[in-house]
C-alpha positions, 0 to 999 in steps of 0.5 A: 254449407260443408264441403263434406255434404257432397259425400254420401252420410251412409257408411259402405258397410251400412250400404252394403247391409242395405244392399243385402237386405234387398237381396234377401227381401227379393229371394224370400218374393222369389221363393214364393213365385211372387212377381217383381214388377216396376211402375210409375213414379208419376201419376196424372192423379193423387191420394185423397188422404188428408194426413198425406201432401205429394209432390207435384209437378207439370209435363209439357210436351207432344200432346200437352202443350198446355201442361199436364199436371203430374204427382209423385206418388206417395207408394206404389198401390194404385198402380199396382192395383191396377195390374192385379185386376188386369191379371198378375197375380201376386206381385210385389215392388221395391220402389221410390216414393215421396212424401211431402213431409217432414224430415228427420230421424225416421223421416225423409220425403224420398223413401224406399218402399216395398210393398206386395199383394197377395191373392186369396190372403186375408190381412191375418194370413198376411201378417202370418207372411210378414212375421217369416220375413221381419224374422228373416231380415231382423232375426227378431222373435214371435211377434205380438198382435193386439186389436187397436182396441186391445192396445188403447184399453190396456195403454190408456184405460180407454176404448178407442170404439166407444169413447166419448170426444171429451173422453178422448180429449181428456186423455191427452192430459196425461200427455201434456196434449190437451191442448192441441186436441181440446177444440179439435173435431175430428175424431180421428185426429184426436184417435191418431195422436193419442196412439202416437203419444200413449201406445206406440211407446208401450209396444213392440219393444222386444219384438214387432207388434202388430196392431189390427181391426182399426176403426172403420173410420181409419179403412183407407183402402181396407174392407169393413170387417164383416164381424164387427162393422165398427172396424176395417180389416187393416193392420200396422207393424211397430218395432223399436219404436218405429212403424214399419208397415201398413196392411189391408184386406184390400177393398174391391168394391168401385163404388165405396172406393170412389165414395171414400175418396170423395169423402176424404176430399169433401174433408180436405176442403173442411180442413182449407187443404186442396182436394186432390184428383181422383185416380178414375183409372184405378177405379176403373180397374175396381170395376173391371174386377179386383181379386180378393188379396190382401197388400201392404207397404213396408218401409225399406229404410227403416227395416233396414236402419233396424237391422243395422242397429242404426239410429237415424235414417242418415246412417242407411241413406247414402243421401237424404234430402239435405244432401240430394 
């Protein structure tokens, strides 16, 4: 081990544009008379989602001689979810998140996240307000929007929503990844690699690109869209390379929610991945009530690696994981 690594791999000029970021991102939420609130980093449940691993840990103490399990989370929305329906209003957090992954130049499993809901927005006004802050921090141009659909007919010459599998896999040949998707099942699998290897290059180059209408097999926690029930009222926001945000119109309905989440367990046993507890007070607060809002979660380190001209998270990190 270096007798260095005990130094932070940021510079302080980069730490202090950090910093400055930070500053900006709180007085444009401030402006807008949107709360900033604080929540737990544990939980006593976890995501569902089979394309996220958590950290765990066990709590053992007044009250839990026997242990209670707790997962760091991987953001910040089923808390904060939960103050909406108790009544915030809109709200927003900048907040540590873990993610069991890989680490890398775009990677580290600690990340600052931020993310913010907005009442009465759908994701398209949503966007409208993501656009004025990337513009705000990045001083980048008009962005560019395509639907997922749009962006794999004009990259791949495909539609994402009609495709047969064999079709889907037979794309993968122009990017020598035929054979990892040529017995692979899963639509979605093969749907996510292909924008990896065939779009994600291809937008979002000069300015940020947002992508919306996934398919509705890709909602997470977005609502079907009422126009087209083939897509989820969901959007990401690619840059340089780098995706930076994940949005949604947010579902309100307790049942589907809780239907999904099973589903996504039900697939975790088929893919020998183990299921993962429900959050049953999130539910919850769905049943409550949930105000109609749109949310999205944004990647501080990677905004701010953008907005430094850095080239790996390291540079905007004072310690990633191999020095932590």
């Amino acid at each position: 081990m270096s007798e260095l690594n005990w130094q932070p791999s940021a510079g302080f000029t980069a730490l202090r544009a950090r910093a400055k970021v930070l500053n900006v991102i709180r007085e444009f939420f401030a402006t807008r008379e949107v709360l900033e609130v604080d929540t737990p980093a544990m939980s006593q449940a976890a995501v569902t989602d089979v394309h996220l691993h958590v950290f765990s840990t066990v709590f053992v103490g007044p009250g839990y001689s026997q242990g209670q399990a707790l997962y760091l989370q991987t953001s910040p929305e089923f808390h904060m979810k939960r103050l909406l329906a108790a009544g915030s209003g809109c709200i927003y957090q900048m907040s540590k998140s873990f993610r069991n992954e890989e680490a890398g130049r775009h990677h580290n499993p600690e990340f600052t996240m931020l993310e913010w809901y907005r009442l009465g927005f759908d994701h398209f006004q949503l966007m409208d307000e993501m656009s004025e802050l990337l513009t705000l921090v990045l001083g980048s141009g008009k962005e560019q929007r395509f639907t997922y659909q749009h962006a794999f007919k004009q990259c791949l010459q495909l539609d994402p929503l009609t495709a047969s599998l064999d079709e889907l896999r037979n794309a993968g040949k122009a990017y020598n990844v035929y054979d990892v998707i040529e017995h692979e099942p899963d639509r979605d699998t093969i749907l996510q690699l292909l924008f990896y290897v065939g779009v994600e290059s291809q937008i979002g180059q000069d300015v940020p690109c947002f992508i919306y209408d996934f398919p509705a097999s890709q909602a997470a926690l977005a609502r079907i869209s009422p126009q087209d029930s083939r897509v989820a009222e969901r959007f990401e926001v690619y840059f340089k390379g780098i995706e930076l945000a994940n949005g949604f119109h947010e579902l309100a309905d307790a049942k589907e929610q809780l239907r999904r989440f099973k589903a996504d367990n039900s697939k975790r046993k088929t893919m020998a991945l183990p299921e993962q507890p429900i959050d049953h007070h999130f539910i919850d607060a769905l049943t409550a009530g949930f105000p109609d809002c749109a949310g999205v979660a944004l990647g501080i380190d990677r905004l701010v690696m953008l907005a430094t001209d850095a080239n790996s998270l390291d540079e905007v990190i004072a310690f990633p994981t191999p020095r932590a």
